[in-house]
C-alpha positions as CSV (number, residue, x, y, z in Angstrom):
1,X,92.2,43.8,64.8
2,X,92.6,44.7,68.5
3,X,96.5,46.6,67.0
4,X,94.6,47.8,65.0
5,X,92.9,50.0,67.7
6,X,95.7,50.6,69.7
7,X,97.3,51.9,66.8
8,X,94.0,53.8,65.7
9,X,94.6,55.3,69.2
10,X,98.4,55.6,69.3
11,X,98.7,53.2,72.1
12,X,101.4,52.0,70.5
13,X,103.9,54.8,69.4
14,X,103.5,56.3,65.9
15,X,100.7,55.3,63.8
16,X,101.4,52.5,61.5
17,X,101.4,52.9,58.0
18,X,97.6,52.3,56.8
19,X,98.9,50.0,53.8
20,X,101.1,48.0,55.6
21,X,97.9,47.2,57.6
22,X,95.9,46.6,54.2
23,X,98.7,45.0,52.9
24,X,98.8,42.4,56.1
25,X,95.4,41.6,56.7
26,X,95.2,40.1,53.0
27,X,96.5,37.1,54.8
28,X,93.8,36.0,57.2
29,X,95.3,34.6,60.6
30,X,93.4,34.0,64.2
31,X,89.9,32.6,65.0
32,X,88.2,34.2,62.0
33,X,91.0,32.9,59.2
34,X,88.8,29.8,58.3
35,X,85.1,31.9,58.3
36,X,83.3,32.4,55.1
37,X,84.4,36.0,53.7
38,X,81.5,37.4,54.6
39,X,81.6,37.2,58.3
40,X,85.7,37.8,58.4
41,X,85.8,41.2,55.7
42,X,82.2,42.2,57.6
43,X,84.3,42.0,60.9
44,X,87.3,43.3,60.3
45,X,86.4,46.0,57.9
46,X,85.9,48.8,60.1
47,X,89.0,48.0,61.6
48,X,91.5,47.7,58.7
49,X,89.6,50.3,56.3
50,X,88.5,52.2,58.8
51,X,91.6,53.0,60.3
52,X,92.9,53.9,57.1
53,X,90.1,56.5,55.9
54,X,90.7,57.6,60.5
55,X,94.5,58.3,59.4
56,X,93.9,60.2,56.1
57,X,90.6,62.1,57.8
58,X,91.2,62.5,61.3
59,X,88.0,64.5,63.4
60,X,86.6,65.6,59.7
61,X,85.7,62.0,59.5
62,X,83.6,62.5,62.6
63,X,82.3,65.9,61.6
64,X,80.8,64.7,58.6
65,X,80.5,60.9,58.4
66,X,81.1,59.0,55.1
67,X,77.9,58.6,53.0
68,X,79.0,55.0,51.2
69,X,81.9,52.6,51.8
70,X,83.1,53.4,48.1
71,X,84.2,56.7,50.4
72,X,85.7,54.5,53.2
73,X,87.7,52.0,50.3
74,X,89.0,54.7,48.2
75,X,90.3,58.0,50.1
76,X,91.5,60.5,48.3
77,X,93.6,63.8,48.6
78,X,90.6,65.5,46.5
79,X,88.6,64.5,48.9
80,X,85.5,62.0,48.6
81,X,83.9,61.4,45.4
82,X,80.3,61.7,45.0
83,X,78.4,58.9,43.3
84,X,74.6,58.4,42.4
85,X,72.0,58.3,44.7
86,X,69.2,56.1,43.5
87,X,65.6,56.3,44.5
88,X,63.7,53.4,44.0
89,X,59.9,54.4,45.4
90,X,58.1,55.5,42.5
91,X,58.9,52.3,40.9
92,X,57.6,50.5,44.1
93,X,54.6,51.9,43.6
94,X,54.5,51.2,39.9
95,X,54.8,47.3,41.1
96,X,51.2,47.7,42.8
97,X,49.1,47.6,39.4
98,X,51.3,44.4,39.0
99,X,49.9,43.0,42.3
100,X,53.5,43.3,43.9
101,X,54.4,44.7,47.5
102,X,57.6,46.5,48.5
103,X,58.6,44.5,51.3
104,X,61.9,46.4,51.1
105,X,64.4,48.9,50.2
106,X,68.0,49.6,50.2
107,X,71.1,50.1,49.2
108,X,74.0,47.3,48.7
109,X,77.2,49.9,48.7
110,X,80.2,48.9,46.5
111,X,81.6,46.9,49.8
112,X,78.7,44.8,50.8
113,X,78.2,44.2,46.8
114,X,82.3,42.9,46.9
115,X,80.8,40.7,49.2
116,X,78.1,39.0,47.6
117,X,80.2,38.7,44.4
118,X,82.5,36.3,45.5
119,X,79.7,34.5,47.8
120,X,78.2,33.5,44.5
121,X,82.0,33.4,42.6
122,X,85.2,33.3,44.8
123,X,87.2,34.2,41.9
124,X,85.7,36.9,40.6
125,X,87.9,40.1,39.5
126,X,88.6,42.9,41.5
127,X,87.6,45.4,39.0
128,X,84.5,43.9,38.7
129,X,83.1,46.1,41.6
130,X,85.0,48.5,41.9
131,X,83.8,50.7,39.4
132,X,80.2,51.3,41.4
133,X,79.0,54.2,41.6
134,X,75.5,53.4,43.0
135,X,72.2,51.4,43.4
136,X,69.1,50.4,44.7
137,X,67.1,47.4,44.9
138,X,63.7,46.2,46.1
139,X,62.3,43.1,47.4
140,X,58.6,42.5,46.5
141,X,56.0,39.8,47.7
142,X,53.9,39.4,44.7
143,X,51.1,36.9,43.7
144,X,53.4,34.4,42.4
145,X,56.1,35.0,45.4
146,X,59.2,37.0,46.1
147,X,60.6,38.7,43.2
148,X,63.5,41.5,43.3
149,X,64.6,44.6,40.6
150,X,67.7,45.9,41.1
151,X,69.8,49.2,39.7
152,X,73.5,49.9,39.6
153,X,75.1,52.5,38.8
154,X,78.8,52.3,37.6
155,X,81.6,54.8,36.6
156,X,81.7,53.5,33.1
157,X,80.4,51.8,30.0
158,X,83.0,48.9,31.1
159,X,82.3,48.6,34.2
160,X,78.7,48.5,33.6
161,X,79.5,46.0,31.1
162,X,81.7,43.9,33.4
163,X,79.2,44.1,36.0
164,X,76.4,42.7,33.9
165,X,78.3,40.0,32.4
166,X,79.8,38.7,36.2
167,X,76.0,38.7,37.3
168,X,75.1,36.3,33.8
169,X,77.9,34.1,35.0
170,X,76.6,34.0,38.9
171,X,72.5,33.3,37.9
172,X,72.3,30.0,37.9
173,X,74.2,29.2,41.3
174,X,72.2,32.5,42.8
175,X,69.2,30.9,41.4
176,X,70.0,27.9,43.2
177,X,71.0,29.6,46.5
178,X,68.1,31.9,46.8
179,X,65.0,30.2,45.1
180,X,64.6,33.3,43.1
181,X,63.0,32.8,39.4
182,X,65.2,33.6,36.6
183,X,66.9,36.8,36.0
184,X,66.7,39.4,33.4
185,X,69.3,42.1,32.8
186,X,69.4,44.7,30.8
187,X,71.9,48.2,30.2
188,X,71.9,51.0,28.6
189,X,74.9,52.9,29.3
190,X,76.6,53.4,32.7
191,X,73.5,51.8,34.6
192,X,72.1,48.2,34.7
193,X,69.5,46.5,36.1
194,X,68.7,43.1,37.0
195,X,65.2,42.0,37.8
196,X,63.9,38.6,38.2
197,X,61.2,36.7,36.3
198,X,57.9,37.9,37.8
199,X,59.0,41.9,36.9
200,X,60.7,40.8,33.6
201,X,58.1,43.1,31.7
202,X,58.6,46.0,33.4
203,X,62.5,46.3,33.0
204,X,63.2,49.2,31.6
205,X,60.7,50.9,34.4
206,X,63.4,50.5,36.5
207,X,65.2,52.6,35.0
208,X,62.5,55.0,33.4
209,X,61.0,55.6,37.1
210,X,64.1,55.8,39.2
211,X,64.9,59.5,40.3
212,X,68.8,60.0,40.8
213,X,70.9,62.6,42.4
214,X,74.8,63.3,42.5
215,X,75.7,62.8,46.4
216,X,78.7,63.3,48.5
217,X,77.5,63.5,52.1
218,X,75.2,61.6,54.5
219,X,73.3,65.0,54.7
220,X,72.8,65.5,50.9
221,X,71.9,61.6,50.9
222,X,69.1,61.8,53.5
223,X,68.0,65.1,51.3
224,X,67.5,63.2,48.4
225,X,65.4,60.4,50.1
226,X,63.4,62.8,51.8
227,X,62.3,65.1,49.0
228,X,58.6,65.1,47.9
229,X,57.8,63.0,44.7
């Protein structure tokens, strides 16, 4: 990681080749080689990914900060792609009449979602994730405990399909991790949601109440958040 910077830097001569630093760090050496993945990728992230989206964007990175990791993972010469924006409040709100509190709200990011994937399923494909193209989930206290909904967003039927089907294979040792009640899912096209058993009847209100927008910078994403409902 510490190259890394120099190079970032060009402390050490000509910038290194961003993929040969991908390509390197997918074999794990120093004090952090043994650490679950979630503390080593969390680490080094910013380091190997984010010299790499540094080397493609130089000071435009700074001028306008990436909205999403998805941005950070997958640089592009078109520049970044936008992806959906999803607003979960209304259907916070909605979870009142149900005796439910939003306790929170926020958004898991195709990286952090990688993450918790293979937490649940080390094995887990690839391609599983990286079709995301956005989400939003809640965590509610209700009368009968804590209780979650959850939407994504994906660039495809498949992926949405793929996504759904890794999360059936995961419920049972997520379950058993997190002392949540069962899961539902449900899709309906290029979205899905998940929601566990307490909101199980009101499923398809996480999709009916969720207000989306097509995002590509931190300033349209704050925008869309902000807006009056």
């Amino acid at each position: 990681m510490e190259t890394c910077v120099h190079q970032s830097f060009g402390l050490l001569g000509r910038a290194k080749d961003p993929e040969d630093v991908l390509r390197e760090s997918q074999d794990p050496v120093g004090p952090l080689s043994d650490a679950p993945a979630l503390v080593r990728e969390s680490t080094s992230f910013p380091y190997i990914y984010g010299y790499r989206f540094a080397y493609h964007e130089g000071k435009d990175g700074l001028t306008s900060p990436p909205a999403t990791t998805e941005q950070i993972l997958h640089p592009g010469s078109q520049g970044r792609q936008n992806f959906q924006a999803i607003d979960l409040s209304e259907y916070a709100r909605s979870m009142e009449t149900e005796g439910c509190r939003d306790i929170y709200q926020d958004t898991m990011g195709e990286f952090t979602l990688s993450l918790w994937l293979r937490k649940f399923n080390a094995l887990i494909a690839q391609q599983v994730w990286e079709g995301w193209d956005g989400d939003r989930w809640i965590a509610a206290e209700c009368n009968n405990g804590r209780e979650m909904a959850w939407l994504t967003s994906w660039d495809t039927e498949k992926d949405a399909v793929e996504f759904e089907e890794a999360v059936r294979g995961i419920a049972a040792t997520l379950q058993s991790q997190t002392e949540l009640p069962s899961l539902s899912t449900t899709r309906d096209g290029k979205e899905a949601a998940i929601v566990s058993e307490g909101l199980r009847s009101r499923i398809f209100d996480v999709r009916n109440l969720a207000r989306r927008a097509r995002v590509t910078s931190r300033t349209e994403l704050a925008s869309h958040f902000a807006r009056p409902q």
